[in-house]
C-alpha positions in Angstrom: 156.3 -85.8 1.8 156.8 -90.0 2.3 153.7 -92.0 1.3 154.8 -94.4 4.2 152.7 -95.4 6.8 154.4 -96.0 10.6 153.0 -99.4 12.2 152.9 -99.0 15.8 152.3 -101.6 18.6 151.7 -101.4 22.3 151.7 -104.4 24.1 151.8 -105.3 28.1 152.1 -108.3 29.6 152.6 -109.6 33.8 155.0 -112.3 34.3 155.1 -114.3 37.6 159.1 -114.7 38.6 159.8 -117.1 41.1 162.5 -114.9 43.6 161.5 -111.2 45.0 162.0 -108.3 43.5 165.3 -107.5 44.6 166.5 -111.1 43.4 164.5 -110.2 40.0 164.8 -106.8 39.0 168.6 -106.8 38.4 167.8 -109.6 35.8 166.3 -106.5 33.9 169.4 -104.6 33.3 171.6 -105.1 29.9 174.7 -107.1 31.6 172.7 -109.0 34.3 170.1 -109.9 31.1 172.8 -112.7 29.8 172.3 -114.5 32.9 169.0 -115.8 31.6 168.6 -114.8 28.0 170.9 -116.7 25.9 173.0 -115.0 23.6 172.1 -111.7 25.1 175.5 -110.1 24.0 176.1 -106.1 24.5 178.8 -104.1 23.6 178.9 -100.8 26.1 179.5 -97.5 24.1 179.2 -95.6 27.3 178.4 -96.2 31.0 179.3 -94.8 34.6 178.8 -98.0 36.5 179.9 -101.5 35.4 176.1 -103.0 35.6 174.5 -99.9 33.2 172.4 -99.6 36.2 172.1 -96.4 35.4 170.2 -93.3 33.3 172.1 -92.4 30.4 174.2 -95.4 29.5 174.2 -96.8 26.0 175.0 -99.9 24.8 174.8 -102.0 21.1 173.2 -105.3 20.7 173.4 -108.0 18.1 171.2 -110.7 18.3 169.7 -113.7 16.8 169.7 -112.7 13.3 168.5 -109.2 14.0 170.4 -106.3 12.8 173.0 -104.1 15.0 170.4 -102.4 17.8 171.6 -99.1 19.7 169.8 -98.9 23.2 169.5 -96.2 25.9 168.7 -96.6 29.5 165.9 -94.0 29.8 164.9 -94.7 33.2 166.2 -96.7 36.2 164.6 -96.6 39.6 166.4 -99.3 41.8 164.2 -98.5 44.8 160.7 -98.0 43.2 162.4 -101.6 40.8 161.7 -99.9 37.4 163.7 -99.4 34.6 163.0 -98.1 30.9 165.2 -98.5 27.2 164.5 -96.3 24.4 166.1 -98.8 21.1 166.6 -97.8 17.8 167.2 -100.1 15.1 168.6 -98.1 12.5 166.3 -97.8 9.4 163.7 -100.7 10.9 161.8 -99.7 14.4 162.2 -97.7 17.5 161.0 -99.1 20.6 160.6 -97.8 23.9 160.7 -101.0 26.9 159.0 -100.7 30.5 159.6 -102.5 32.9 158.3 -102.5 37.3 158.4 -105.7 39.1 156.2 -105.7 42.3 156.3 -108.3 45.3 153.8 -110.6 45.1 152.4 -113.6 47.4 155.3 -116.1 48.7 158.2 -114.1 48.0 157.6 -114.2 44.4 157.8 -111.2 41.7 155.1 -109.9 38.8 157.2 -108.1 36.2 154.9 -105.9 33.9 157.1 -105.4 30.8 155.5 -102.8 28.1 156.6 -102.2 24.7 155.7 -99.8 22.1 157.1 -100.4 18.8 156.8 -97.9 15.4 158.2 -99.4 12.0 160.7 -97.3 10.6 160.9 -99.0 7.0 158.1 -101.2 5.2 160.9 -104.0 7.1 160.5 -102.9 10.2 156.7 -102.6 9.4 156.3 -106.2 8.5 158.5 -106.9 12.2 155.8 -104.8 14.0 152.9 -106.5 12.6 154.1 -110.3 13.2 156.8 -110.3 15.7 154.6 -107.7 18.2 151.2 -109.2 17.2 149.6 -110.2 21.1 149.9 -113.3 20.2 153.9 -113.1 19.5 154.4 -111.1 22.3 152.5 -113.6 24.6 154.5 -116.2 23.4 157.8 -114.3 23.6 156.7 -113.1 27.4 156.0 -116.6 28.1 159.4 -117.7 27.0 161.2 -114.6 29.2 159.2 -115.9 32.2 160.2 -119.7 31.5 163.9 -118.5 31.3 164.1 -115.9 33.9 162.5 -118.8 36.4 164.9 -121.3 35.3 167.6 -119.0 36.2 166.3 -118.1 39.0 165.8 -121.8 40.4 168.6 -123.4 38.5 171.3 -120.5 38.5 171.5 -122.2 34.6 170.3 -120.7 31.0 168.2 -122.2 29.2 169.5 -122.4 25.3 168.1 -120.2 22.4 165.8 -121.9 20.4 
């Protein structure tokens, strides 16, 4: 039996998007994401449809100085605008993503995204603990709702910082 102990984080936030849901919701799903998060780079291991709108398709990621990421779309609900990744960083974290945009006042969006992330390594651990704080994850939700709106009013990306 391992003496290690999992970290694990749940954290929510709403983000206001300035379009309606069916100009937003698309933005979710892993091609459509690199037209507002820069860098956003996936390489399709399998798929049915050429958006991976879709349950079951998998895809690889990358990014930023992270290591290789394998996700699975675990849910996609184009009518009820909700769609869900399980992602596994091999020998760091798993992570499971939610995400349901809702119309809200003046044709604009609120995007709940969830995540719940478990260290898989003392690494990943350390990841869970500063990267997922609430205070991270604000900041990082604050930065998707800067970019996402900026795409949406621009038709532009916004760099990586």
């Amino acid at each position: 039996m391992s003496d290690f102990n999992a970290e694990h984080a749940t954290r929510t936030a709403t983000i206001k998007l300035q379009g309606s849901p069916d100009e937003v919701f698309p933005l979710f799903g892993p091609v459509r994401e690199a037209e507002w998060a820069a860098g956003w780079e996936i390489t399709v291991l399998h798929n049915q449809s050429s958006l991976l709108d879709e349950e079951g398709a998998v895809f690889t990621t990358h990014l930023h100085d992270d290591q290789p990421t394998i996700w699975i779309v675990t849910h996609y609900d184009r009518a009820a605008r909700r769609i869900g990744y399980a992602r596994i960083t091999p020998g760091s974290r798993a992570t499971q993503v939610l995400i349901q945009c809702e119309a809200s006042e003046n044709g604009t969006t609120l995007a709940q995204i969830t995540y719940r992330v478990t260290g898989l390594s003392e690494a990943g651990n350390r990841i869970v603990l500063q990267e997922f704080s609430e205070a991270s994850y604000h900041q990082m939700m604050a930065h998707w709702e800067q970019a996402i709106n900026h795409r949406l009013l621009t038709g532009e990306t916004i760099p990586h910082h």
